[in-house]
N, C-alpha and C positions, 0 to 999 in steps of 0.2 A: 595773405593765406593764413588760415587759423589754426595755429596748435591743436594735436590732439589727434587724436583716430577716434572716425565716428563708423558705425555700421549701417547699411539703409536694407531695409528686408520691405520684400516689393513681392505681394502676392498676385497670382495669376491663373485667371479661369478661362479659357478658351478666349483667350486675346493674341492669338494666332499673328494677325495681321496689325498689330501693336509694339511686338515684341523689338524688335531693330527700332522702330524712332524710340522706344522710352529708354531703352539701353543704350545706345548711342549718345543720346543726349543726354542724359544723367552722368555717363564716366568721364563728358568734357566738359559738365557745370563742377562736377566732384570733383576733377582733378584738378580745376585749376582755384578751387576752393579750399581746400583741405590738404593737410599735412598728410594725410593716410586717411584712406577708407576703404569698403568693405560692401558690393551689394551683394544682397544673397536674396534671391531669386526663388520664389519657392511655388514649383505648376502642381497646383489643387486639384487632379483628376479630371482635365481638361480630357474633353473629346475630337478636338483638333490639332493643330499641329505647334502648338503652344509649346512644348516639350524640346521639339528637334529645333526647336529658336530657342530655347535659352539656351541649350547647350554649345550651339554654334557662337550666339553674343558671348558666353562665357570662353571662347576657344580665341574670339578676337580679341577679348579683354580678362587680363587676368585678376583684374580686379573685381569678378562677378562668379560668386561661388553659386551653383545650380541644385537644386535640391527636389527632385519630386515627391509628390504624393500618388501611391497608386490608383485610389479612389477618392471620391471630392470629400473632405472633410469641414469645409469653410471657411471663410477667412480668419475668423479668430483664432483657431487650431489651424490656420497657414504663419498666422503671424508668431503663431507661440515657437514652430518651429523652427522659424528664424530666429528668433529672439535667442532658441535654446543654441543654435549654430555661432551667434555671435560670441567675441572673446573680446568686444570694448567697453565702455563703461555705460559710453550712451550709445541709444540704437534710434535711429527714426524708421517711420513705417511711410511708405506713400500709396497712390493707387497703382495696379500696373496699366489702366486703360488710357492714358496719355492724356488726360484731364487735369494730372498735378504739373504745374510747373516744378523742375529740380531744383531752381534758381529759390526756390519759398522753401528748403530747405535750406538751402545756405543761407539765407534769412534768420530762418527760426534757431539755427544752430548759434550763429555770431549773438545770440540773447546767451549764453549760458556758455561756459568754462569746459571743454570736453575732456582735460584733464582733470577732472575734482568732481565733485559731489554735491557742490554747493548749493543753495535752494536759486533758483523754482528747479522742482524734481520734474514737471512737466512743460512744455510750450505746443499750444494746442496751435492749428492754423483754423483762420476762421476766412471762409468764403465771402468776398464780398462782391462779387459779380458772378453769382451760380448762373449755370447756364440751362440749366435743368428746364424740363417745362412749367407751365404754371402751376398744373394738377400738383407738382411733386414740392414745386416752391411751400404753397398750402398748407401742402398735407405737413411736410416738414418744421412749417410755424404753427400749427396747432400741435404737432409731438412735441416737440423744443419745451412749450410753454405747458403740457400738461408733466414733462419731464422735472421740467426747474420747479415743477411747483412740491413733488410730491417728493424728488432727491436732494431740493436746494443746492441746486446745481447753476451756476454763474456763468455757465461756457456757452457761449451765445450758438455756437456751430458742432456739437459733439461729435455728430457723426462725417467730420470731414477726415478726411483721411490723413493727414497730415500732423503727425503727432513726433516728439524728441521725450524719450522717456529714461530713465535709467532700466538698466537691462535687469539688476536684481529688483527693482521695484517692480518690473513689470511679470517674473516671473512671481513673485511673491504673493501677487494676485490673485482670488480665488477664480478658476476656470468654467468659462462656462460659455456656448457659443457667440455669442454679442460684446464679449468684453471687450471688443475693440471698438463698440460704442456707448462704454462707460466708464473712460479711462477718467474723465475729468470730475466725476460723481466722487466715486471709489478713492482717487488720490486725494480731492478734498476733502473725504471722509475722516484717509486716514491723517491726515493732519499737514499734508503735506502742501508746498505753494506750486501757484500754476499762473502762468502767462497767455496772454494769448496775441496773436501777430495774426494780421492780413496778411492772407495769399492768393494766386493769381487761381482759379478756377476757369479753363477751358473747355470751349466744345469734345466733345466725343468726337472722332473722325471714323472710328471703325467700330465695329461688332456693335454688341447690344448688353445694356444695362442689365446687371442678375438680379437685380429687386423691383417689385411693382408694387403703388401706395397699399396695395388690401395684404396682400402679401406682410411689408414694412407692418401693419395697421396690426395683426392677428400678432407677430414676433412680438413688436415691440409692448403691448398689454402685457403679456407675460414675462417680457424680459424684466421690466416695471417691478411686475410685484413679486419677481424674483430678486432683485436688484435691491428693491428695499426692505426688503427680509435679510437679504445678504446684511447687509451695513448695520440695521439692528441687532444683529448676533455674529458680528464681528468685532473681538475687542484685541485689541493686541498691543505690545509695551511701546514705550516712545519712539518714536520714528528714525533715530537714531540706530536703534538698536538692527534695523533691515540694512544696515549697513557697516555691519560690525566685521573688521577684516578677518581674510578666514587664513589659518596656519597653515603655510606654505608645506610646510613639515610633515 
């Protein structure tokens, strides 16, 4: 079992009929993993019944803080407000569509100290048997590659969902709706070390995917050349200093 209390913040859009197997099985990977943890649960303005299941999972397990959004804000602004809920030092993010194994968290977490601070400040999960179709397999290796070309970005899988980040590094972050698919750009930017570990990528069993390649294709141009304007007119002191303790007092 690993020292340390992590937080896992598990966004959710009308996954209604997802909600009991990924909570279920996440509080019996987590507990029998982890010293202390923390899911926090956050329904993005879901139009189904996504809502009255977390708060029931959270009633079974009290290990699962529920948090809604009244209207869909996105995942980025669902993860920030986990992020802002958490009180540990590292946070991981997963899907909530039951695609992420929990187990590729316990994984990624036993790479890094969740007592301390030490580098790598990030461990990304990299997909190695997506189950995706082909169209999206594709589309995703010509983004990837026009991505690393233009961010010089190393992280072979950016937008899996499967990220251990530190919780003030990720707040620190300039906001903006995709930033939870440019965690590994941005942290490299700022100077900081990043890992990356194989995870298990499953079938989808229920509901339906929220993104479509032309959809992906319009965001992500613009995230791009918003992305790399960000990092050119972002300067900020040595990395050290984002984690300078704060006076209890």
């Amino acid at each position: 079992m690993q020292s340390g209390t992590l937080s896992i913040v598990i966004a959710m859009h009308n996954e209604a009929d997802n909600v009991d197997a990924v909570m279920d099985e996440a509080v019996a990977a987590f507990s029998a993993a982890f010293e202390g943890f923390n899911i926090i649960a956050i329904e993005d303005g879901s139009s189904d019944e996504t809502w009255s299941k977390i708060e029931a999972a959270a009633q079974r397990h009290p290990q699962i803080t529920a948090i809604q959004h009244p209207n869909r804000a996105g995942k980025s602004a669902a993860l920030r407000t986990g992020f802002l809920a958490a009180r540990t030092l590292w946070v991981a993010t997963m899907d909530g569509d039951g695609q992420d194994d929990p187990q590729s968290v316990v994984d990624m977490a036993s790479r890094i100290d969740l007592t301390s601070l030490d580098a790598p400040a990030l461990v990304c999960g990299c997909r190695t048997n997506r189950t995706d179709g082909a169209n999206r397999k594709w589309a995703s290796k010509i983004g990837n590659g026009i991505r690393r070309a233009m961010l010089r970005d190393a992280c072979p899988d950016t937008a899996c969902g499967l990220k251990v980040i530190p919780r003030d590094l990720f707040l620190a972050l300039p906001f903006f709706d995709s930033l939870h698919r440019y965690l590994p750009p941005l942290t490299r930017y700022l100077g900081f070390d990043q890992i990356y570990v194989d995870v298990v990528n499953r079938a989808r069993i229920s509901g339906e995917t929220k993104y479509t390649n032309i959809g992906r294709a319009f965001a992500g141009f613009f995230d791009l050349m918003g992305v790399n304007w960000l990092m050119r007119r972002t300067h900020v002191p040595a990395k050290e200093l984002l984690f300078t303790p704060r006076d209890e007092g």
